[in-house]
N, CA, C and O atoms as a DFTB+ gen file, in Angstrom:
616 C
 N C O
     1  1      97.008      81.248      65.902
     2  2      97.293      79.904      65.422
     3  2      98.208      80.013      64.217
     4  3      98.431      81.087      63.659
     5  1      98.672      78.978      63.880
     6  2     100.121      79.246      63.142
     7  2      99.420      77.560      62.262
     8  3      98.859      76.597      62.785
     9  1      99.801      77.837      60.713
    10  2      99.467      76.943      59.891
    11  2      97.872      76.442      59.814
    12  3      96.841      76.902      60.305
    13  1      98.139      75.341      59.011
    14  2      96.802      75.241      58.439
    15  2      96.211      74.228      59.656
    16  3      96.929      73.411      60.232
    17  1      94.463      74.465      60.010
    18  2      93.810      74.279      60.785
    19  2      92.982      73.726      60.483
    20  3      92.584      74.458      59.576
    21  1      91.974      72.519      60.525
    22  2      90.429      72.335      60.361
    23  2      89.853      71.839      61.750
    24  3      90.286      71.022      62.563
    25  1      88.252      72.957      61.711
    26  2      88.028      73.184      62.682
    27  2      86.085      72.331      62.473
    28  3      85.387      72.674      61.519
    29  1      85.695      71.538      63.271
    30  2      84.285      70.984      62.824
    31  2      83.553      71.085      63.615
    32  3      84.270      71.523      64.515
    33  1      82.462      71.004      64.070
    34  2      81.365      71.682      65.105
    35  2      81.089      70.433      65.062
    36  3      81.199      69.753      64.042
    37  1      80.678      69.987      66.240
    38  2      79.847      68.835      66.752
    39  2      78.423      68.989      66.975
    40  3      78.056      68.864      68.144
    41  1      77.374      69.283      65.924
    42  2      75.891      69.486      66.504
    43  2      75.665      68.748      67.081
    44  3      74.835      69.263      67.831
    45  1      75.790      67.614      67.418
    46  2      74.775      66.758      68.148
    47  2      75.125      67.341      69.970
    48  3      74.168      67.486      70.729
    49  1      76.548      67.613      70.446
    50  2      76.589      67.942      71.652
    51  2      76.142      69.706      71.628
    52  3      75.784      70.303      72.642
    53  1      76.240      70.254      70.446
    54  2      75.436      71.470      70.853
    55  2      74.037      71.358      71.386
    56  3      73.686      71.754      72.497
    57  1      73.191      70.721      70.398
    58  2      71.755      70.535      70.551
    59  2      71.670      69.748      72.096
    60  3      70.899      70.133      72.975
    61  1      72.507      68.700      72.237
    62  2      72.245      68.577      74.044
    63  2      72.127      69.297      75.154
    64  3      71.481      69.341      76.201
    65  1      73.404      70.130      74.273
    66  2      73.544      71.530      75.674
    67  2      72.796      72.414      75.541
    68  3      72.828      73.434      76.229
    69  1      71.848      72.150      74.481
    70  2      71.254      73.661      74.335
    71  2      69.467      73.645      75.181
    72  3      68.609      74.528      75.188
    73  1      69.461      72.231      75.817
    74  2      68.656      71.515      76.300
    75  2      68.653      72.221      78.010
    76  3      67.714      72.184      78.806
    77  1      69.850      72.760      78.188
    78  2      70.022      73.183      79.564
    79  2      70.377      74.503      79.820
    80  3      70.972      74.975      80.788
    81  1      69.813      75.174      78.557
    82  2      70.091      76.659      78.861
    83  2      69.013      77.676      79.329
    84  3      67.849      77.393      79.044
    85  1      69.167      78.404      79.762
    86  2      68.406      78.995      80.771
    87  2      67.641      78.239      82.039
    88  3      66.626      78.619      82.623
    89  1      68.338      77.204      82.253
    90  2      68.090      76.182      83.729
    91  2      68.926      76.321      84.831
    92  3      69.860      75.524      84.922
    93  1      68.809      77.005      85.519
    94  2      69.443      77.334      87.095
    95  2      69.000      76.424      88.452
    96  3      68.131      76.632      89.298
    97  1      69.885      75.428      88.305
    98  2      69.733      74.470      89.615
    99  2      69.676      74.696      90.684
   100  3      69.983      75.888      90.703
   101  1      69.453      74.338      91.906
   102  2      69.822      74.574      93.320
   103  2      69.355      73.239      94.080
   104  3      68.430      72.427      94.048
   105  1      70.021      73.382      94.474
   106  2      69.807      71.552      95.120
   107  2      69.996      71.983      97.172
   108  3      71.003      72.564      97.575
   109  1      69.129      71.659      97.906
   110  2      68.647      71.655      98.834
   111  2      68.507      70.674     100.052
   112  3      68.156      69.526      99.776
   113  1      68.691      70.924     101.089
   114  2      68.341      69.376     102.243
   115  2      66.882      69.869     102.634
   116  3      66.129      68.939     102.922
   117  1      66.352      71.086     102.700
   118  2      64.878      71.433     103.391
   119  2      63.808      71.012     101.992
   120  3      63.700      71.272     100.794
   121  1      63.069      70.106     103.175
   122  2      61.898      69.169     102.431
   123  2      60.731      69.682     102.813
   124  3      59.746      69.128     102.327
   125  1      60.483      70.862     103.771
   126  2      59.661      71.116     104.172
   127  2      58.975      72.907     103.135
   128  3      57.813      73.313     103.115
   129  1      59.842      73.363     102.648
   130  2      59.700      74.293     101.571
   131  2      59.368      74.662     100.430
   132  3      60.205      74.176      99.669
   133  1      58.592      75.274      99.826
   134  2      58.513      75.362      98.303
   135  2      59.471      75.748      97.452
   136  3      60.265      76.615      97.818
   137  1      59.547      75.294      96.437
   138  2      60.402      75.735      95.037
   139  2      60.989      77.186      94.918
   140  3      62.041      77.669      94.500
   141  1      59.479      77.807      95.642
   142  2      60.148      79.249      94.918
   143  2      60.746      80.040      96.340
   144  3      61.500      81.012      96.301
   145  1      60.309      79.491      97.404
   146  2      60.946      80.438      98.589
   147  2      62.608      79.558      98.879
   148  3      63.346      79.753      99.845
   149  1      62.846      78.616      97.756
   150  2      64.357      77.665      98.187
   151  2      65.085      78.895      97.275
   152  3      66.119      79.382      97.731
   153  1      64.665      79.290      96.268
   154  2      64.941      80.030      94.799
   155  2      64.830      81.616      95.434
   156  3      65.407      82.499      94.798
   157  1      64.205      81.929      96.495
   158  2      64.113      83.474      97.030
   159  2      65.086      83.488      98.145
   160  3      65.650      84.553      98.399
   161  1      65.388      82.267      98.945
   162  2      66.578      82.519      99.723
   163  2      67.788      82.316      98.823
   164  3      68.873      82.838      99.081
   165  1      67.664      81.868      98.205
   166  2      69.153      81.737      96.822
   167  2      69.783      83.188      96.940
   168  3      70.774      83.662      97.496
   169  1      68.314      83.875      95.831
   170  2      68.743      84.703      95.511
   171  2      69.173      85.860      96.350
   172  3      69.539      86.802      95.648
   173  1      69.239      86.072      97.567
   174  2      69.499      87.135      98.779
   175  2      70.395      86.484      99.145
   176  3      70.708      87.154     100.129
   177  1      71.507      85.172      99.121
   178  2      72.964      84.588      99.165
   179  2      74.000      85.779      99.092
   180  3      74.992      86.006      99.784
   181  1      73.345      86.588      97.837
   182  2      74.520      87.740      97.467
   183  2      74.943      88.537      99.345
   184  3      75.993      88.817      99.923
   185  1      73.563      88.625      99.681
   186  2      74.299      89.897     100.807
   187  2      75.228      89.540     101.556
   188  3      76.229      90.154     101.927
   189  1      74.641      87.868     101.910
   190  2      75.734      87.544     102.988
   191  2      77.216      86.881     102.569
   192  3      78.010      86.429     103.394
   193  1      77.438      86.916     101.046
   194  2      78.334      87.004     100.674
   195  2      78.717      88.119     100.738
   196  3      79.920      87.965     100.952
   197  1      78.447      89.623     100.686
   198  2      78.603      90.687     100.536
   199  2      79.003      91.269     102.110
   200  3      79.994      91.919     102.443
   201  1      77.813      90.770     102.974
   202  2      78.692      90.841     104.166
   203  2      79.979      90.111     104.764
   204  3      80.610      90.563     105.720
   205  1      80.253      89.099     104.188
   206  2      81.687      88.931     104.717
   207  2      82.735      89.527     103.807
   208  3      83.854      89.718     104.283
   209  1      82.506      89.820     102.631
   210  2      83.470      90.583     101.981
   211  2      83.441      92.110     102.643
   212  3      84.305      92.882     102.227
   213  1      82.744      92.472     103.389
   214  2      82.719      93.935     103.697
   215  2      83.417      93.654     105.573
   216  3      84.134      94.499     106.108
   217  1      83.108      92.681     106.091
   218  2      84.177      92.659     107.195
   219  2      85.749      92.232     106.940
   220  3      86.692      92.704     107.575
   221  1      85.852      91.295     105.938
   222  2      87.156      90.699     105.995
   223  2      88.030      92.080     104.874
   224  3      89.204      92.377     105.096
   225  1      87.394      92.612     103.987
   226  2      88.372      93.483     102.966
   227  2      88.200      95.261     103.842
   228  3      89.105      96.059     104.085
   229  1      86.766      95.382     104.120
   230  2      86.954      96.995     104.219
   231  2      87.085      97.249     105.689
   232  3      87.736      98.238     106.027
   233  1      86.403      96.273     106.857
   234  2      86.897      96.689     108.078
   235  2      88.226      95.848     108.636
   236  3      88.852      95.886     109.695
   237  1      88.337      95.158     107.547
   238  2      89.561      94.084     108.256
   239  2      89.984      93.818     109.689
   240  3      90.760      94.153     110.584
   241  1      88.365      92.498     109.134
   242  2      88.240      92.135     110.541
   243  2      89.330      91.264     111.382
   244  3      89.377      91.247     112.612
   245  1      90.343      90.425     110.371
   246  2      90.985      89.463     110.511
   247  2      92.511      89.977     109.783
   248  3      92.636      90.604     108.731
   249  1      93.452      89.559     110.584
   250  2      93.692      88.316     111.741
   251  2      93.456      89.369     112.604
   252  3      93.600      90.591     112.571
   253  1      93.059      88.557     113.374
   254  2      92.835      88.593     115.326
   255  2      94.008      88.201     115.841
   256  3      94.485      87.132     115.461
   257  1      94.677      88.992     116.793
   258  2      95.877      88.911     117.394
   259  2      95.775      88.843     118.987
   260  3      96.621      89.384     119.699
   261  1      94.838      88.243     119.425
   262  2      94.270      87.825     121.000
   263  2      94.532      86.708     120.989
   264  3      94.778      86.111     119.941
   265  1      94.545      85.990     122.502
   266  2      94.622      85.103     122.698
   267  2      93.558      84.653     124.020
   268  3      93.150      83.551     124.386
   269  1      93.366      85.791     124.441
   270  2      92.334      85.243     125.573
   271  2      90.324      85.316     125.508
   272  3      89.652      86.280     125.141
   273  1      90.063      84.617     125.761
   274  2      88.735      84.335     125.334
   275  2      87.891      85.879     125.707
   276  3      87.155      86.169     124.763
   277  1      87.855      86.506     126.396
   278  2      87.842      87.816     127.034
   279  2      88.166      88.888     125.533
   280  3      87.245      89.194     124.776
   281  1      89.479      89.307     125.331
   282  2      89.743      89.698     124.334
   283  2      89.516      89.704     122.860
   284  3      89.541      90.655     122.079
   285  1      89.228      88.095     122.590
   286  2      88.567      87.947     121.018
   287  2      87.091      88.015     121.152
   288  3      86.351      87.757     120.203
   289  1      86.620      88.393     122.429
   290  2      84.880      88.568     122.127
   291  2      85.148      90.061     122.078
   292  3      84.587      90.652     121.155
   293  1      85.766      90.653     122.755
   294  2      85.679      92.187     122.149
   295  2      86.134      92.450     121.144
   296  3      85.369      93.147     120.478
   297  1      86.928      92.259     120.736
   298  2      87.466      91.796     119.510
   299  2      86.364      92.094     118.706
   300  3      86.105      93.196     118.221
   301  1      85.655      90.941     118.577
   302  2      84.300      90.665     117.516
   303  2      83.585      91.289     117.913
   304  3      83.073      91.803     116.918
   305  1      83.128      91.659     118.736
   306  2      81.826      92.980     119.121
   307  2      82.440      94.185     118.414
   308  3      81.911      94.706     117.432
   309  1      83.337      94.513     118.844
   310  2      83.699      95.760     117.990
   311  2      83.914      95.866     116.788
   312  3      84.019      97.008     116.338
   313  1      84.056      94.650     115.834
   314  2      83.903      94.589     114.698
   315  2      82.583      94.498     113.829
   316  3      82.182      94.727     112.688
   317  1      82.042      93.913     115.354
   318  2      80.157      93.451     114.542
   319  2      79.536      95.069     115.178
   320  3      78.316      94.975     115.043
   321  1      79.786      96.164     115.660
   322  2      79.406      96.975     115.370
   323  2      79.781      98.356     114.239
   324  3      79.137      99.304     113.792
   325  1      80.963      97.923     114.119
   326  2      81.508      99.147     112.918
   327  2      80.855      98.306     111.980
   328  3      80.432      98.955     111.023
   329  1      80.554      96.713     111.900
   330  2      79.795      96.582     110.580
   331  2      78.379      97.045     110.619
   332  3      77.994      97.355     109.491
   333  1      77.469      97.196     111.555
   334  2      76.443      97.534     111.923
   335  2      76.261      98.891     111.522
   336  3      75.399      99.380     110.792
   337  1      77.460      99.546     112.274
   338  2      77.588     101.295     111.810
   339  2      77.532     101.337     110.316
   340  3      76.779     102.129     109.748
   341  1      78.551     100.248     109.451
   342  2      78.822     100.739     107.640
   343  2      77.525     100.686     107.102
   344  3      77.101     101.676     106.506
   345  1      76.611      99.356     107.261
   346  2      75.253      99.112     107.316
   347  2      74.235     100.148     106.938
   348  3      73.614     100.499     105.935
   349  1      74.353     100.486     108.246
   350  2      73.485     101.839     108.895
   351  2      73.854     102.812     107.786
   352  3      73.010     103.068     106.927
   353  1      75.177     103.427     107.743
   354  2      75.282     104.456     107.154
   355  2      75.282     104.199     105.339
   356  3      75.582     105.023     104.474
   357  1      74.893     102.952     105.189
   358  2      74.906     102.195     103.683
   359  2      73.442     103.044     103.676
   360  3      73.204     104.009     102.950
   361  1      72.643     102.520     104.536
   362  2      71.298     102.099     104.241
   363  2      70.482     103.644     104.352
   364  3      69.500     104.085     103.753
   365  1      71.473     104.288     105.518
   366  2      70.995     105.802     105.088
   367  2      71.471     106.610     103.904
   368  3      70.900     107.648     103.572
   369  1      72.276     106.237     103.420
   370  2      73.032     107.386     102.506
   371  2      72.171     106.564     101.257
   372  3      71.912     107.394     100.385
   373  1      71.760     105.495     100.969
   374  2      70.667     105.229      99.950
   375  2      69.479     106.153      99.693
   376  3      69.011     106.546      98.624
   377  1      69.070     106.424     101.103
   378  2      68.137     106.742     101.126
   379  2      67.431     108.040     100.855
   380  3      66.409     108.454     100.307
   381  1      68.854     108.631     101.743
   382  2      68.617     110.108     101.502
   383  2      70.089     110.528     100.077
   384  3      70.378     111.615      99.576
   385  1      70.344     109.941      99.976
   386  2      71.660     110.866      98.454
   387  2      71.393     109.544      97.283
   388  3      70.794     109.378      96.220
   389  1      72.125     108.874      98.091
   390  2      72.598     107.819      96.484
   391  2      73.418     106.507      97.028
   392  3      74.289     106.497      97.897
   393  1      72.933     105.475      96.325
   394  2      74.106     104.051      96.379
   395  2      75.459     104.530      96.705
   396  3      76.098     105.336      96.027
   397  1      75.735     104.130      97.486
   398  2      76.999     103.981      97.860
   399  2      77.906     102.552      98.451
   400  3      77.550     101.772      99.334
   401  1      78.867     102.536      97.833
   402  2      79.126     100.852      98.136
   403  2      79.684     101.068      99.595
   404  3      79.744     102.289      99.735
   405  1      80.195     100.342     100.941
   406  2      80.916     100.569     101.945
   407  2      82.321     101.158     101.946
   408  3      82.822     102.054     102.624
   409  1      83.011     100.047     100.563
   410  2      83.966     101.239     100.100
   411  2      83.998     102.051     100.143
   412  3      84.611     102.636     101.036
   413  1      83.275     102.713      99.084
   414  2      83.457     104.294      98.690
   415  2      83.033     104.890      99.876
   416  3      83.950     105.672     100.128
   417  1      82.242     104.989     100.713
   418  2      82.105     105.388     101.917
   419  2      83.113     105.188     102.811
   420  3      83.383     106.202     103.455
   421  1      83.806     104.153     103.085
   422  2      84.769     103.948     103.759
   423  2      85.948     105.469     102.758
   424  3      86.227     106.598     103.162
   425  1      86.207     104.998     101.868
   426  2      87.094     106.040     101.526
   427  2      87.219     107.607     101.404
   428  3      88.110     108.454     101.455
   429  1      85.687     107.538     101.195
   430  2      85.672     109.196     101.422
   431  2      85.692     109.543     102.926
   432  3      86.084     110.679     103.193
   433  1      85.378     108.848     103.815
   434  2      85.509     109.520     105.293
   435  2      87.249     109.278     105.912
   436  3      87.724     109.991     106.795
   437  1      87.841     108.394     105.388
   438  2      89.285     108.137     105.529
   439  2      90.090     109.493     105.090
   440  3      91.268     109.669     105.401
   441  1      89.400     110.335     104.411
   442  2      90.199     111.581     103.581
   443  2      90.019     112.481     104.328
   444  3      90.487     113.602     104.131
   445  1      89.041     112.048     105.700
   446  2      88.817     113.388     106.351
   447  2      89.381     113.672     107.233
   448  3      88.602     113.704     108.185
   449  1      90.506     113.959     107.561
   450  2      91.534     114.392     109.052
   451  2      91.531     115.598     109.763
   452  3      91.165     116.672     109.285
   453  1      91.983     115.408     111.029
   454  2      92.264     116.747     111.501
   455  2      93.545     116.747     112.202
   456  3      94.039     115.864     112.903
   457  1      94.061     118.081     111.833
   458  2      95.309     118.277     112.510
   459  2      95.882     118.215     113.942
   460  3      96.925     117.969     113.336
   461  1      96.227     118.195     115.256
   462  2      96.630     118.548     116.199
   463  2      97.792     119.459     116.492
   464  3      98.929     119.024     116.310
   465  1      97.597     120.747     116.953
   466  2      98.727     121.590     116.941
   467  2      98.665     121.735     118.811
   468  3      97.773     121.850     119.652
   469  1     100.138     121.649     118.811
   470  2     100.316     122.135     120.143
   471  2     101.290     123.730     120.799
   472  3     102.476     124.058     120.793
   473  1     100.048     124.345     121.282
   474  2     100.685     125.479     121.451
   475  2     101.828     125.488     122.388
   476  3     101.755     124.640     123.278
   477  1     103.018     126.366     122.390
   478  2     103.745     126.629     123.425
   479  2     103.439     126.738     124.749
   480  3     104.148     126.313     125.661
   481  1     101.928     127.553     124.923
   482  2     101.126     127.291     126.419
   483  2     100.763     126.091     126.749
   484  3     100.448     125.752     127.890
   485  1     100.788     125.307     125.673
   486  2      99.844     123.989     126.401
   487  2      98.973     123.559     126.002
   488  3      98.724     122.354     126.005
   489  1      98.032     124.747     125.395
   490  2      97.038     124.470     124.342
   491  2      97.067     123.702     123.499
   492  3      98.206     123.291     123.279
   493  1      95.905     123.075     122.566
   494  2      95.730     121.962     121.772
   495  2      94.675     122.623     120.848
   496  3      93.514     122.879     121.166
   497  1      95.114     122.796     119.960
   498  2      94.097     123.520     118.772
   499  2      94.246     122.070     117.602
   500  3      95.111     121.271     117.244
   501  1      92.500     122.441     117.277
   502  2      92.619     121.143     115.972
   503  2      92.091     122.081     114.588
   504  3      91.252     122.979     114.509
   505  1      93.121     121.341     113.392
   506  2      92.932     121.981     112.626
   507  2      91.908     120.959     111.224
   508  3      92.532     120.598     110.226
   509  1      91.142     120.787     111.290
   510  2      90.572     119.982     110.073
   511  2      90.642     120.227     108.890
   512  3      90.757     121.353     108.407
   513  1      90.569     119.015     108.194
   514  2      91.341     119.459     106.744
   515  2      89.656     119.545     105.761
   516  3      88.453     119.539     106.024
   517  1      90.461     119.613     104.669
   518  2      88.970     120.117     103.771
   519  2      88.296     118.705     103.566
   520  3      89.015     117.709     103.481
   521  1      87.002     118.614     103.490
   522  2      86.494     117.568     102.919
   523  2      85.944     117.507     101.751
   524  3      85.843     118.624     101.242
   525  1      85.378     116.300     100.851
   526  2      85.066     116.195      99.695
   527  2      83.389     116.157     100.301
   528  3      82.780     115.830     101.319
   529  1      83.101     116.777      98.804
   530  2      81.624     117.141      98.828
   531  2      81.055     115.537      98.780
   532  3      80.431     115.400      97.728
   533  1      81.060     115.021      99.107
   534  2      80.747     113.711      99.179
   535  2      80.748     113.501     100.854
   536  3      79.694     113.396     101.481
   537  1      82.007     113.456     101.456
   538  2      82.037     113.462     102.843
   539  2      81.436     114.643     103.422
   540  3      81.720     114.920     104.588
   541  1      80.849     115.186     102.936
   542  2      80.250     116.595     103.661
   543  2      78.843     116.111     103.813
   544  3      77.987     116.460     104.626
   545  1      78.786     115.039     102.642
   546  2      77.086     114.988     102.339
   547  2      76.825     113.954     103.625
   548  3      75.889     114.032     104.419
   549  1      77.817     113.040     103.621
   550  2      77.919     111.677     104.046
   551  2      77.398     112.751     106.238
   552  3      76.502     112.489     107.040
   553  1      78.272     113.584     106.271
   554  2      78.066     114.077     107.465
   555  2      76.947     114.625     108.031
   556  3      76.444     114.460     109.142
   557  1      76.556     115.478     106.853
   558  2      75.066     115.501     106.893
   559  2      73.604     114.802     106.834
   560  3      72.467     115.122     107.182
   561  1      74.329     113.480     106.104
   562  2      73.181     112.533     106.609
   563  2      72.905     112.130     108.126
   564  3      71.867     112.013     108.779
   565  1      74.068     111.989     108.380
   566  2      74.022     111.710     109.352
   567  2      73.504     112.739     110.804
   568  3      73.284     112.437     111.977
   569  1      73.455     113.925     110.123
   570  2      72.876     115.206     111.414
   571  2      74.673     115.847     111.695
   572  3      74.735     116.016     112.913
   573  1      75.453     116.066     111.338
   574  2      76.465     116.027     111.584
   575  2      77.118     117.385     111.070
   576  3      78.109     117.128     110.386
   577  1      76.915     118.518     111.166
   578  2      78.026     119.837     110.733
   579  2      79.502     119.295     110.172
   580  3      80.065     118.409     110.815
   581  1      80.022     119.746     109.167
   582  2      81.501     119.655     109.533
   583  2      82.152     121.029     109.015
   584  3      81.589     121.419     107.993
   585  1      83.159     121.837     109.441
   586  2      83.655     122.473     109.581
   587  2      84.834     122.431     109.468
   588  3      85.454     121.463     109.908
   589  1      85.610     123.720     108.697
   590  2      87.319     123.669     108.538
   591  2      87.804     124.885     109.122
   592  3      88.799     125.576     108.904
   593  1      86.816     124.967     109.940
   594  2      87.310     126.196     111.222
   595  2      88.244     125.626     112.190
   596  3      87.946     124.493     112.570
   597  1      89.350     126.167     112.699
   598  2      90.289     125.683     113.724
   599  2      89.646     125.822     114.807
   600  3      89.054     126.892     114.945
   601  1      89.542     124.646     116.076
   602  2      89.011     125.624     117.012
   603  2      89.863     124.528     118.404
   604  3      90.287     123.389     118.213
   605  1      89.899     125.064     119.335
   606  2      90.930     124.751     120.520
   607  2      90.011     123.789     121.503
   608  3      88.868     123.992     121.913
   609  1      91.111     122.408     121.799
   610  2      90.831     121.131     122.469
   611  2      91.176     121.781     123.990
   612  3      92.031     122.447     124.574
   613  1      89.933     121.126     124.194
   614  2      90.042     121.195     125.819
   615  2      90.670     119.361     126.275
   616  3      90.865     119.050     127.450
């Protein structure tokens, strides 16, 4: 601020507002419910906010580029199971290592590639790249070896 200022507090609208602090509303159409189970589905709002942020940002579910009714149900099945799969592998890797958001799970298994080399015979050797001790763990929850041994595609 630049020059001279006078600045005055209004108590009387403090003391009003101070009338509504720590009061968390929720306003409702079900008449058939109690107070505190309207206030316990509130509070579990987060997941299914959490689940559409985890289809639309990390599996990017959308846009859909179908047009036939056939196509956008597979479409969505295959999306409502890789979310099922992130889920799953959320809810195991809690269990057995540590929190992990879908992100970070999503990103550490994105780091994990394998090469394709094609021999002059014909052969198909795969070469896998190193993984992070994180994606190693993530594999092993799951029952899963992983290995940076080369070994040849049939």
């Amino acid at each position: 601020m630049k020059g001279e200022s006078e600045f005055e507090l209004d108590e009387k609208k403090i003391q009003d507002a101070e009338k509504w602090d720590g009061i968390h509303g929720v306003i409702t159409n079900c008449k058939e419910i109690q107070a505190k189970e309207v206030l316990k589905q509130y509070k579990g709002l987060w997941q299914v906010e959490e689940s559409f942020r985890i289809s639309k940002h990390d599996l990017k579910v959308r846009p859909v580029y179908h047009w036939t009714p056939s196509r956008i149900r597979a479409h969505l099945a295959i999306c409502y199971m890789a979310f099922s799969c992130v889920r799953h592998l959320e809810y195991r890797t809690c269990l057995q290592y540590k929190k992990l958001s879908p992100e970070a799970i999503r990103r550490s298994l994105t780091r994990v590639q394998v090469s394709i080399l094609k021999h002059s015979d014909g052969k198909r050797y795969a070469l896998p790249s190193e993984a992070t001790q994180e994606a190693r763990k993530l594999y092993h929850i799951m029952g899963k070896k992983y290995s940076t041994i080369p070994y040849q595609l049939y």
